[in-house]
C-alpha positions as CSV (number, residue, x, y, z in Angstrom):
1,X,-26.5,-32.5,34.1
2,X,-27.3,-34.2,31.2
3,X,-26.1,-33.1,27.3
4,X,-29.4,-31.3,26.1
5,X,-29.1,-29.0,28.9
6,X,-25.9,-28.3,28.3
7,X,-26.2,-27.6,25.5
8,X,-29.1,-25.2,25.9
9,X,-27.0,-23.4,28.6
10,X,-24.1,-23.3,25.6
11,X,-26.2,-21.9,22.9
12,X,-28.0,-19.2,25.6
13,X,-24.1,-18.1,26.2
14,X,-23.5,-18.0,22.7
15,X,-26.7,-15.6,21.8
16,X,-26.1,-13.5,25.0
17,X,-22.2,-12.9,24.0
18,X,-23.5,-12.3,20.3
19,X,-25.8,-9.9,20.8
20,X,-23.2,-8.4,23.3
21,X,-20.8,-8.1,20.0
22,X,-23.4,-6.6,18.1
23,X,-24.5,-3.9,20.6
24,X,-20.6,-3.0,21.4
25,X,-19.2,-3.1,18.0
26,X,-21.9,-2.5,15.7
27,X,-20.6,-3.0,11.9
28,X,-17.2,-2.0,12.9
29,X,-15.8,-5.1,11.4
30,X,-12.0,-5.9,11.3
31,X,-11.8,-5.5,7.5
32,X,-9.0,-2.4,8.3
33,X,-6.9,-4.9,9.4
34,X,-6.5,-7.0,6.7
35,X,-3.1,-5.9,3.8
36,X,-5.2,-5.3,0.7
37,X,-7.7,-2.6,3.0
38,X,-4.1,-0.9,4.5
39,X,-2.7,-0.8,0.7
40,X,-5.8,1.2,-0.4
41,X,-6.1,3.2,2.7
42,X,-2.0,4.1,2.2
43,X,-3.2,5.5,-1.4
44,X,-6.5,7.2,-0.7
45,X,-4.9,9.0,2.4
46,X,-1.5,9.9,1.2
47,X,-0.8,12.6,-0.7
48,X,-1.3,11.5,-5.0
49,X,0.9,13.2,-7.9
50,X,0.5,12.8,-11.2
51,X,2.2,14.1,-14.9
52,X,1.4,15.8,-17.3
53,X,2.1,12.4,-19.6
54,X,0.4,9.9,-16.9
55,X,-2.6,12.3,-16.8
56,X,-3.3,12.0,-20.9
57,X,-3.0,8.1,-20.3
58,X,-5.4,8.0,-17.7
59,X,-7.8,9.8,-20.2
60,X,-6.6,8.1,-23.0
61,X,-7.8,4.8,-21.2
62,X,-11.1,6.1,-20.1
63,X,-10.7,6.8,-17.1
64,X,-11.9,10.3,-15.1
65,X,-10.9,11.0,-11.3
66,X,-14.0,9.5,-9.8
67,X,-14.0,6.4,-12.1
68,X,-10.3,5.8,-10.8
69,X,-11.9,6.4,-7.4
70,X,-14.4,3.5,-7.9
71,X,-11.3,1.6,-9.2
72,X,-9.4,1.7,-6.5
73,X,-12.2,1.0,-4.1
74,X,-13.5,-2.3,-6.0
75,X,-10.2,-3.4,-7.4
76,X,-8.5,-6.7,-6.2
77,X,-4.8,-6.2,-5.9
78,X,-2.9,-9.2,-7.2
79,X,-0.2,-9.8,-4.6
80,X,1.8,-12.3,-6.3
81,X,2.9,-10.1,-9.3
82,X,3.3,-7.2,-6.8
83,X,7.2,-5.4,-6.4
84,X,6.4,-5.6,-2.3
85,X,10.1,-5.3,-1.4
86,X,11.2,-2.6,-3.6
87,X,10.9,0.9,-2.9
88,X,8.7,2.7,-4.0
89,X,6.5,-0.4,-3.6
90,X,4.5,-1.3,-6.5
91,X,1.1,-2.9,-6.5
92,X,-0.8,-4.1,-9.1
93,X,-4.6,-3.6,-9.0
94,X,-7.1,-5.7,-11.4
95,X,-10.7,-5.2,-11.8
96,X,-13.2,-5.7,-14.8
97,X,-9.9,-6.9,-16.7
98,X,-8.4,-3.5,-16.4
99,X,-5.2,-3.2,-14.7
100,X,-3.3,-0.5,-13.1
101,X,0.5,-0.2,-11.1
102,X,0.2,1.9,-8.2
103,X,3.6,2.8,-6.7
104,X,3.8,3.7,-2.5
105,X,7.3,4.9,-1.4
106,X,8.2,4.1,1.8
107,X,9.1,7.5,2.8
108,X,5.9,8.8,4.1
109,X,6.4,12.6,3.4
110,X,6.8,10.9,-1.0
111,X,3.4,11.0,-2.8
112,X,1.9,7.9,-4.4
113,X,2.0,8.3,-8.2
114,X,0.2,5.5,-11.0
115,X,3.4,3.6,-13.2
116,X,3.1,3.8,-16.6
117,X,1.8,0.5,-17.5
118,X,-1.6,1.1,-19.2
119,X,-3.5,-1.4,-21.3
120,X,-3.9,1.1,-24.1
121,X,-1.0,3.1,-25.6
122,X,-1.8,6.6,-27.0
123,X,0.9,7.7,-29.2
124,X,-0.5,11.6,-28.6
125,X,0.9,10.9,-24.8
126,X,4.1,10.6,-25.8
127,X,5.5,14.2,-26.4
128,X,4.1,15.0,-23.2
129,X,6.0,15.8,-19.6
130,X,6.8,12.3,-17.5
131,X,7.7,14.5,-14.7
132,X,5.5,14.1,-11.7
133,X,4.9,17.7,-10.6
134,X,0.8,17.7,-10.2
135,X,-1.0,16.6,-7.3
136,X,-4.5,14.6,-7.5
137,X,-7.1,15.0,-5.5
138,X,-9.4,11.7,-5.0
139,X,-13.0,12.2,-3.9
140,X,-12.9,9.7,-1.7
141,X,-16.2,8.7,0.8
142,X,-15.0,7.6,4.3
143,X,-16.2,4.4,5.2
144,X,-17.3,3.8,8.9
145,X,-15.7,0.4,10.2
């Protein structure tokens, strides 16, 4: 048998098992597995708390629940400046040049909560509650994988 058929044998395998792929898995994709999709599935899933302090900030910084939504979503979390053996766990998200500290404790049943490390500082915040007593809720869209 010589190369060119082969090779034509090779590349009929290859479109057959392809479009096999496509039909099974469809645009499943294996981007779940990967940690930056886990990290933002462990925070739009889990239960999110906020302060009356940490709630101000977010305003103060322009941001409303659905553009920290879109945040979250699009943001690129920078790994290397992340607290990844701590707990709680504290990543740091960047997008547009805006950056925000999400914190995930370990224990499961403990809400994830934003750190206090905004890019603007509003002095008005600062007679406010730091206690985290008030839960969030996210609108967030499920994606199909």
């Amino acid at each position: 048998m010589n190369i060119w058929r082969r090779l034509r044998f090779f590349a009929l395998g290859i479109g057959i098992g392809s479009l096999m792929v496509l039909f099974l898995f469809g645009d499943r994709g294996c981007g779940g597995f990967l940690p930056e999709r886990r990290i933002k599935d462990t925070i739009t899933t889990r239960r999110f708390t906020s302060s009356e302090l940490i709630d101000c900030k977010i305003q103060c910084n322009g941001y409303s629940v659905e553009s920290l939504t879109e945040f979250i979503e699009n943001a690129d979390i920078d790994f290397k400046n992340s607290k990844k053996t701590t707990d709680p766990q504290e990543y740091i998200f960047q997008n547009e040049g805006k950056t925000l500290v999400f914190a995930i404790p370990k224990d499961y049943d403990m809400p994830v909560y934003l750190v206090d490390s905004f890019d603007v500082e509003c002095i008005e915040c600062d007679t406010l509650s730091s206690t985290y007593d008030q839960d969030l809720k996210f609108p967030f869209r499920k994606k199909k994988w």
